[in-house]
C-alpha positions as CSV (number, residue, x, y, z in Angstrom):
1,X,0.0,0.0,0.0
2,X,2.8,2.6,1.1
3,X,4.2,2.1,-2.1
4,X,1.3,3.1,-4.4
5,X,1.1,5.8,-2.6
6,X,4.5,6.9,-3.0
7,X,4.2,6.9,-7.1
8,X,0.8,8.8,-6.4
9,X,3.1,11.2,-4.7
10,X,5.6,11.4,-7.5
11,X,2.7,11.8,-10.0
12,X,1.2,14.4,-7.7
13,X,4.5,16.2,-7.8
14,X,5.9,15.6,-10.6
15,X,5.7,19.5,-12.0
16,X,7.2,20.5,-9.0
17,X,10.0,18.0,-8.8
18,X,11.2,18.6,-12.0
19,X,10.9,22.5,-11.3
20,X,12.9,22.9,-8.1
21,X,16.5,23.0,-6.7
22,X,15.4,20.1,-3.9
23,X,15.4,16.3,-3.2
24,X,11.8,15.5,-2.9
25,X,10.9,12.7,-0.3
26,X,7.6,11.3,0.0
27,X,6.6,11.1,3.6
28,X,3.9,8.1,3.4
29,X,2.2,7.1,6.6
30,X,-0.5,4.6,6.4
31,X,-3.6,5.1,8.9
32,X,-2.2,1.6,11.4
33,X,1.0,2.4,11.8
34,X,2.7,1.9,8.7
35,X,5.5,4.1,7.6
36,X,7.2,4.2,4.3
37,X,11.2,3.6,4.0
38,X,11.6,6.8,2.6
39,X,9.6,8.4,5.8
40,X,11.7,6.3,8.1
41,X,15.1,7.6,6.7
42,X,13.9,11.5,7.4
43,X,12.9,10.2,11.0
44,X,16.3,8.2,11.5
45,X,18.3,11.1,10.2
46,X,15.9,13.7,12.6
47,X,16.7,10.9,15.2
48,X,20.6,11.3,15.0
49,X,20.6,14.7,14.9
50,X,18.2,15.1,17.9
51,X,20.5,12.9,19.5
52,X,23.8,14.7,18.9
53,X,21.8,18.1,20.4
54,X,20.2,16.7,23.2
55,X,22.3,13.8,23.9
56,X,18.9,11.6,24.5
57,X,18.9,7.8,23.5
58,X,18.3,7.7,19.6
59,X,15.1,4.8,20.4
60,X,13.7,7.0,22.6
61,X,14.0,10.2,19.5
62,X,12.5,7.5,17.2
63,X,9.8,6.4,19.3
64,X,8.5,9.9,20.4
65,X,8.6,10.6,16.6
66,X,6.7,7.8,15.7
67,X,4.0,8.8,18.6
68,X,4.1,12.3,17.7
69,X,3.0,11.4,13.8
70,X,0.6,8.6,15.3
71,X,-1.4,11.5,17.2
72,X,-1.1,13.9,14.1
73,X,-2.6,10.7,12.1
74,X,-5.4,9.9,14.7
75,X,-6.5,13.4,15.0
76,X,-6.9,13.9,11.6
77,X,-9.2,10.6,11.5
78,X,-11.4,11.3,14.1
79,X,-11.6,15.5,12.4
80,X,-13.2,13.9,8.7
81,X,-15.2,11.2,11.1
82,X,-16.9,14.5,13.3
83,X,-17.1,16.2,9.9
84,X,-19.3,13.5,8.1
85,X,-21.2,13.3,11.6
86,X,-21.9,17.0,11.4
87,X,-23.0,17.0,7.3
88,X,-25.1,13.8,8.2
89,X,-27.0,15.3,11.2
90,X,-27.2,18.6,9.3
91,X,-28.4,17.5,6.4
92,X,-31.6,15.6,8.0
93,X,-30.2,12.5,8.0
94,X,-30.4,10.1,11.1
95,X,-29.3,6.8,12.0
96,X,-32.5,4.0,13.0
């Protein structure tokens, strides 16, 4: 799955890529928990880095990285889920 939606990002961004002075890097998370190689690789490099500054454990970085994306994920799930609730119950719909 995460790498479908990597070429979608490619084809997304294709224009841009080919346009700009930068190293594009898809950032694919999937909805459980997945995350693509390419997203790992800007977390592991973040990781070290975080860990030469702050001298903390680099699997501690990692996994407050992972958590900190996992929250961003969830929150965005339950926003669209209240949405829909709100256009449904709006819209004279109701459950029986």
């Amino acid at each position: 799955m995460a790498e479908q939606l990597i070429d979608a990002k490619y084809k997304k961004y294709g224009e841009l890529i080919s346009q700009g002075n930068f190293k594009f890097v898809p950032f694919v998370c999937e909805a459980f928990g997945g995350i693509s190689e390419p997203a790992l690789r800007i977390l592991r490099r973040l990781a070290n880095d975080l860990q030469e500054k702050t001298k903390r454990c680099f699997s501690s970085i990692m996994a407050s990285l992972q958590k900190c994306i996992c929250v961003i994920i969830w929150k965005s799930v339950v926003e669209s889920v209240m949405e829909r609730a709100f256009w449904i119950k709006s819209n004279g719909f109701q459950q029986t």
